[in-house]
C-alpha positions in Angstrom: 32.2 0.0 -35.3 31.2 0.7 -31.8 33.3 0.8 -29.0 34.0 -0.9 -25.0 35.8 -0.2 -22.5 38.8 -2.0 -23.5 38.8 -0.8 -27.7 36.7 -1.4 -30.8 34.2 -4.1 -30.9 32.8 -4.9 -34.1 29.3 -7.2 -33.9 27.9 -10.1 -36.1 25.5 -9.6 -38.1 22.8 -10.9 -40.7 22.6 -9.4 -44.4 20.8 -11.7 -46.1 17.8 -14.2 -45.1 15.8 -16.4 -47.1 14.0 -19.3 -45.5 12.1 -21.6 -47.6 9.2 -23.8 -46.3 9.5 -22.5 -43.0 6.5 -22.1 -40.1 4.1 -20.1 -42.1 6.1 -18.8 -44.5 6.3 -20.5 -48.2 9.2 -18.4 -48.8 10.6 -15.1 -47.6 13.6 -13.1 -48.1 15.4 -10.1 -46.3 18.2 -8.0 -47.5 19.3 -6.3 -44.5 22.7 -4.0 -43.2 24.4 -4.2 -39.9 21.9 -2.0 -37.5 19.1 -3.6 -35.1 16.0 -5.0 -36.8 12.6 -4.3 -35.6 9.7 -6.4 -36.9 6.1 -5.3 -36.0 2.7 -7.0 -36.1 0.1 -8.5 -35.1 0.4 -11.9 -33.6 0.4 -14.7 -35.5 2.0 -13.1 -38.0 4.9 -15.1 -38.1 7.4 -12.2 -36.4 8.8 -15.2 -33.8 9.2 -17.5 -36.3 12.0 -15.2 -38.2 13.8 -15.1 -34.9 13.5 -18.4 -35.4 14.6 -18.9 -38.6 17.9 -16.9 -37.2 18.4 -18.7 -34.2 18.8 -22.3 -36.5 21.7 -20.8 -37.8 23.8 -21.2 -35.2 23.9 -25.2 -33.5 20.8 -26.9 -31.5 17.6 -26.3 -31.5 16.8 -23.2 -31.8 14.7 -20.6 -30.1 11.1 -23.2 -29.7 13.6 -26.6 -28.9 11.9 -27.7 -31.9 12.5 -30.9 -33.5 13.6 -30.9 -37.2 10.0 -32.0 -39.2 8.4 -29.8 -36.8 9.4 -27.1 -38.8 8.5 -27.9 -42.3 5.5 -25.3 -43.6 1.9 -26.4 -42.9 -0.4 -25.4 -46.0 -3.7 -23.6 -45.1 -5.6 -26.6 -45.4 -3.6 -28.5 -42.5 -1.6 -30.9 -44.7 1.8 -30.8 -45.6 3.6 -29.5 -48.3 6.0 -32.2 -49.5 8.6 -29.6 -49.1 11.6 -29.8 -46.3 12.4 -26.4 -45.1 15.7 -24.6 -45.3 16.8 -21.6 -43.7 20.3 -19.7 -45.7 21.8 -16.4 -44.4 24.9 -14.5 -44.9 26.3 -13.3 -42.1 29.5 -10.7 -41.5 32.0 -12.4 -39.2 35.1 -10.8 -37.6 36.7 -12.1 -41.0 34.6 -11.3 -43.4 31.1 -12.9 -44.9 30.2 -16.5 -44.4 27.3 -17.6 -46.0 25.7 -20.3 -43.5 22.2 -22.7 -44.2 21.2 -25.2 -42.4 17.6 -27.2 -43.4 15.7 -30.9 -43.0 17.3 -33.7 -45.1 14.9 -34.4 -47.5 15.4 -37.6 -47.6 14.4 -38.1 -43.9 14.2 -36.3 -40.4 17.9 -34.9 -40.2 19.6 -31.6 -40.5 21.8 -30.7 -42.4 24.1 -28.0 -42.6 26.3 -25.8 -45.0 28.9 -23.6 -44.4 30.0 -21.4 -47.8 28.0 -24.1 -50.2 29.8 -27.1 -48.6 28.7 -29.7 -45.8 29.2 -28.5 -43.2 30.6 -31.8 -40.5 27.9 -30.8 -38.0 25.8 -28.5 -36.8 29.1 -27.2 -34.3 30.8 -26.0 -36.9 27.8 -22.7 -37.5 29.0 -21.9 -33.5 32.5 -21.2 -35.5 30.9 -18.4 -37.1 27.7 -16.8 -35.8 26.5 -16.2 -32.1 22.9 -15.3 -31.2 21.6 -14.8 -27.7 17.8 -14.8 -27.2 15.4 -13.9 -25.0 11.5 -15.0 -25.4 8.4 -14.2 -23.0 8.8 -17.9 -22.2 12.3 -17.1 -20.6 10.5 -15.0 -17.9 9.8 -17.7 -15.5 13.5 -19.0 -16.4 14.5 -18.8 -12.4 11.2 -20.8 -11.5 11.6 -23.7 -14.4 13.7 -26.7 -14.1 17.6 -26.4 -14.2 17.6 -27.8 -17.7 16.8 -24.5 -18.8 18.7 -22.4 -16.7 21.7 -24.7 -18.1 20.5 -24.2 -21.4 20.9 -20.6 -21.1 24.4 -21.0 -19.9 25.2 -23.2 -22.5 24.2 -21.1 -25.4 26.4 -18.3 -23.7 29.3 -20.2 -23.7 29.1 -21.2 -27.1 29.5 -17.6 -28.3 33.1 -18.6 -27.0 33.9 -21.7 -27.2 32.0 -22.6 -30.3 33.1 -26.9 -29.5 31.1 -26.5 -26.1 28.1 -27.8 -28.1 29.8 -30.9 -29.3 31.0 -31.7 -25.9 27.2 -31.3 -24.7 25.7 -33.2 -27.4 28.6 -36.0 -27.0 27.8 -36.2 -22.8 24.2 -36.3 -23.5 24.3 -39.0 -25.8 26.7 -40.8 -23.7 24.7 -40.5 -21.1 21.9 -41.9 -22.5 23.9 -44.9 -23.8 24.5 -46.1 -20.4 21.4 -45.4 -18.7 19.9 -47.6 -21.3 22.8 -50.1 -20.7 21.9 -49.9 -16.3 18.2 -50.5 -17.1 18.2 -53.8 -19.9 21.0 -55.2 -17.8 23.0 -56.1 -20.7 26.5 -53.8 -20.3 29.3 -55.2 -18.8 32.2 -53.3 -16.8 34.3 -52.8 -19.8 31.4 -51.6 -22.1 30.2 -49.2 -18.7 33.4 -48.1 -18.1 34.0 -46.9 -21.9 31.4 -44.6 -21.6 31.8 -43.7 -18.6 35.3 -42.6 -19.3 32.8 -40.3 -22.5 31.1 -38.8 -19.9 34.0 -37.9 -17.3 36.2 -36.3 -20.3 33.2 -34.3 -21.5 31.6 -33.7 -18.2 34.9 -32.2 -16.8 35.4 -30.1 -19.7 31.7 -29.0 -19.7 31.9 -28.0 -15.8 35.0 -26.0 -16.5 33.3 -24.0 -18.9 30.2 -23.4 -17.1 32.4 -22.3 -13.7 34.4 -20.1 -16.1 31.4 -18.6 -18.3 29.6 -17.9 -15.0 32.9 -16.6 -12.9 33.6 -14.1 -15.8 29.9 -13.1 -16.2 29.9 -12.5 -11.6 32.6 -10.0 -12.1 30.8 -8.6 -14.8 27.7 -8.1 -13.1 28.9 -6.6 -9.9 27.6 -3.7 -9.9 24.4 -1.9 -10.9 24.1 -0.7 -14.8 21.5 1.7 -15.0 18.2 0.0 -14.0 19.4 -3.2 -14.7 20.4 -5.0 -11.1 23.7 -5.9 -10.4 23.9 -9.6 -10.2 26.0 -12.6 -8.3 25.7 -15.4 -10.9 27.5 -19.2 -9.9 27.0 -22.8 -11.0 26.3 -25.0 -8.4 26.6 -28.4 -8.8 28.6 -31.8 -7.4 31.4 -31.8 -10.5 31.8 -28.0 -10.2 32.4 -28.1 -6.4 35.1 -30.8 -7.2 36.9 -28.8 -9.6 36.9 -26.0 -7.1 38.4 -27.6 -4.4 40.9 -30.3 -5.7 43.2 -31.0 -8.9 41.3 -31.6 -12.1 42.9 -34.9 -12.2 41.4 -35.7 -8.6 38.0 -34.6 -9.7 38.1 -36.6 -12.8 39.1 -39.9 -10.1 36.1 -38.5 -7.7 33.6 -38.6 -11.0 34.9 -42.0 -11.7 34.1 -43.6 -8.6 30.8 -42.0 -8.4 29.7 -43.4 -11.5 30.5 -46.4 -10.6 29.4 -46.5 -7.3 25.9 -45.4 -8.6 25.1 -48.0 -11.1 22.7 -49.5 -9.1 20.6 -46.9 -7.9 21.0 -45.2 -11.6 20.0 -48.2 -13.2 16.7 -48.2 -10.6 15.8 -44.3 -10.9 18.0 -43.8 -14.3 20.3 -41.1 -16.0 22.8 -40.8 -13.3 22.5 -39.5 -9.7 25.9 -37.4 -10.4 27.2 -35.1 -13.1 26.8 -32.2 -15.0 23.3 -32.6 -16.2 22.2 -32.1 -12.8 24.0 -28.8 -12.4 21.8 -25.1 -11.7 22.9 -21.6 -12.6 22.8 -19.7 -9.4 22.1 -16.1 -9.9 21.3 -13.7 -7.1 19.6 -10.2 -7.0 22.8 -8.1 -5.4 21.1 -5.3 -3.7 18.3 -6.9 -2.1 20.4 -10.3 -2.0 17.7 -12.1 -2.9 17.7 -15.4 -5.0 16.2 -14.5 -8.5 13.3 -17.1 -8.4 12.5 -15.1 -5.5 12.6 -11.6 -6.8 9.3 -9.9 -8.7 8.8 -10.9 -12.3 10.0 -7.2 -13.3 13.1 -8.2 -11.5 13.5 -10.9 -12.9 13.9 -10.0 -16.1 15.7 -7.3 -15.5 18.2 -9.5 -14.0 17.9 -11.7 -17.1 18.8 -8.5 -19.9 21.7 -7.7 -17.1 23.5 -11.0 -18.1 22.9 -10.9 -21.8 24.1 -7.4 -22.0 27.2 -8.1 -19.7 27.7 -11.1 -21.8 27.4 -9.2 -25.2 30.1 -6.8 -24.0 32.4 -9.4 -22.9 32.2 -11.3 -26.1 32.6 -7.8 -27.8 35.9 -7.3 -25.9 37.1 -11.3 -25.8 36.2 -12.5 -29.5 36.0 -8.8 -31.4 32.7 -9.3 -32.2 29.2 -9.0 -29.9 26.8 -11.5 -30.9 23.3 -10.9 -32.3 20.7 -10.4 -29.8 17.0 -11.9 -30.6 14.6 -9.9 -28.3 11.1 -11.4 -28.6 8.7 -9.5 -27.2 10.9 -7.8 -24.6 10.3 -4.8 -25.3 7.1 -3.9 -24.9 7.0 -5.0 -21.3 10.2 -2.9 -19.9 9.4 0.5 -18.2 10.9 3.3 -20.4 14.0 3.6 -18.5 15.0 0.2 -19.3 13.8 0.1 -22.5 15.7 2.8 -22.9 18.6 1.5 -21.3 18.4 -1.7 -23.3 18.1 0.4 -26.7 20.8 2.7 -25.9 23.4 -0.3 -24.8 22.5 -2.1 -28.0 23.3 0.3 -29.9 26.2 2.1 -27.8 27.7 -2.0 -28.5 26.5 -1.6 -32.6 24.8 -4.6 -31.9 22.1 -6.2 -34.5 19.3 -7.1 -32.3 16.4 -8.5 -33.5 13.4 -6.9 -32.0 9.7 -8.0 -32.8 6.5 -6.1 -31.0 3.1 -5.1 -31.5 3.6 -2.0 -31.4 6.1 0.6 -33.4 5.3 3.5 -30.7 7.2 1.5 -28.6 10.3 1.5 -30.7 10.4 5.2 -31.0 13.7 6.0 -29.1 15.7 3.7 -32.1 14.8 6.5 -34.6 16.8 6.0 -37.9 19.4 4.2 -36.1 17.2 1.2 -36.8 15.8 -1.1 -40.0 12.1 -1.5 -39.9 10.0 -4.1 -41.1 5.9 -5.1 -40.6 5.2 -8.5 -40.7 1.4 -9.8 -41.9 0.5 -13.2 -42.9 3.8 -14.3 -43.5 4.9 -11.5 -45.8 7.5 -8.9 -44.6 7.5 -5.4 -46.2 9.7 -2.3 -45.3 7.8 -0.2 -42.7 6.4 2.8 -43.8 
């Protein structure tokens, strides 16, 4: 059990993986105790894919934002193998094991989900028991790509806790959608509008609140400088968000309201809606050059970037009594030594289990035995060494 500033934190962590029909792998299986996990290879290996595999234990879409039949194996040939894939883990919680699985319904194109052998009601419910944080080489342009994904990122921070943000998300979206579809056939009348409507100001609200307050906690967090990670002034900006801000939450609610409905033209023209929380942006700003991060240097950038997740793994630590697990694809190897350093000695300092995959062990060094290692080839694992 490692410790924070304010007492003990005790971390998630995976002891047992076995996927099944997954990516490349026909089946693989990992027995595995509390400390970080590195997997090296080569490329292609199927190294991601695990952090994949990990990543779909917990709710959405995992690292890729793949759909469900997108992940069923391909056979070497190019066809499919008739088989739907699964992914099962047992995971230590704050109290006790849980063992989660989550897989394609064979009998079609949804997932389903098990908590401890049973159904699980959705894919919410894994949020209630296992949190994992990624970062992928795809992530390094985050502050240049389109606010989706910079809300994304937020999100999955949030849901490490306040595990029911992800149905409140998944509930606006679809609502959303509902009534965009509505504006554009020109078949929805007031009352039918105005139901969902009512959907996406109740969700919407609660989803602002969370963002402002994830993002508020992470700021003061982030203040100042931690090691050669940048210090970092981190805020949503958005319409809804600047509402609850400066009035009541019931007037903000009333100021949603009327915006929705005063839209409905111009949404039903364009579509989606000109107002709400789906056109929010995480704000985050390098502190000592006060730079905007889409305007800092790539190195920045995701130095910036581990200075969050770290901040956010020690507040979850402190908040929840257990840090999540940290999926680091990649990262590694493209960090100066000091911050790979840094990054190594705060996972560990937090007893973290971070997944970490690279091409090469050298870089991996400073993790000695306080580390599991793994090489990956052709989708089979074997202990390193």
């Amino acid at each position: 059990m490692a410790m924070s500033e304010t007492g003990p934190v005790r971390a998630l962590a995976v002891r047992r993986l076995r996927l099944t029909a997954f990516r490349n792998y026909l089946s693989a299986a990992l027995d595995l105790d509390p400390r970080p996990v590195v997997l090296t290879g080569q490329n292609g290996a199927g190294k991601t894919n695990l952090l994949e595999a990990v990543s779909l234990l917990t709710p959405g879409r995992g690292l890729r934002r793949a759909k469900t039949q997108e992940l069923d194996r391909v056979s070497p040939d190019g066809g499919g193998t008739g088989t739907a894939w699964a992914v099962a883990g047992t995971v230590d919680t704050a109290t006790g094991p849980v063992d989660l699985g989550t897989g394609r319904d064979p009998e079609g194109d949804r997932r389903v989900v098990r908590i401890d052998g049973e159904a699980g009601r959705s894919q919410a419910a894994l949020g209630e028991h296992l949190s994992v944080v990624w970062l992928t080489p795809q992530m390094d342009r985050l502050f240049q790509e389109s606010s989706g994904e910079r809300r994304r990122f937020l999100d999955r921070l949030i849901y490490g806790f306040d595990p029911a943000h992800a149905g409140r998300v998944t509930a606006y979206d679809k609502a959303l959608r509902q009534r965009a579809r509505l504006l554009k056939d020109g078949t929805g009348d007031d009352t039918w509008l105005g139901a969902l409507e009512a959907q996406m100001i109740e969700r919407g609200i609660a989803i602002a609140a969370a963002r402002r307050d994830m993002a508020d906690r992470l700021a003061r967090a982030c203040t100042r400088q931690d090691g050669p990670f940048p210090g970092a002034a981190i805020a949503v900006d958005g319409d809804v968000e600047t509402w609850l801000a400066e009035l009541p939450a019931l007037e903000a609610e009333d100021r949603f309201a009327a915006a929705l409905r005063d839209n409905r033209r111009r949404d039903a023209e364009a579509g989606g809606a000109a107002v709400g929380p789906h056109r929010s942006d995480l704000a985050v700003t390098h502190l000592a050059k006060g730079l905007p991060a889409s305007q800092c240097s790539t190195g920045e950038q995701k130095a910036l970037l581990i200075a969050i997740v770290l901040a956010h793994a020690r507040l979850q630590g402190a908040e929840r009594g257990a840090g999540p697990v940290l999926l680091l694809d990649e990262v590694a190897a493209h960090l100066d030594e000091a911050r790979r350093d840094a990054l190594f000695g705060t996972v560990l300092g937090l007893g973290l289990q971070a997944w970490i995959t690279g091409t090469d062990a050298g870089v991996f060094g400073a993790l000695g035995g306080r580390a599991q290692y793994f090489e990956v080839a052709a989708a089979t694992i074997r202990p390193a060494g």
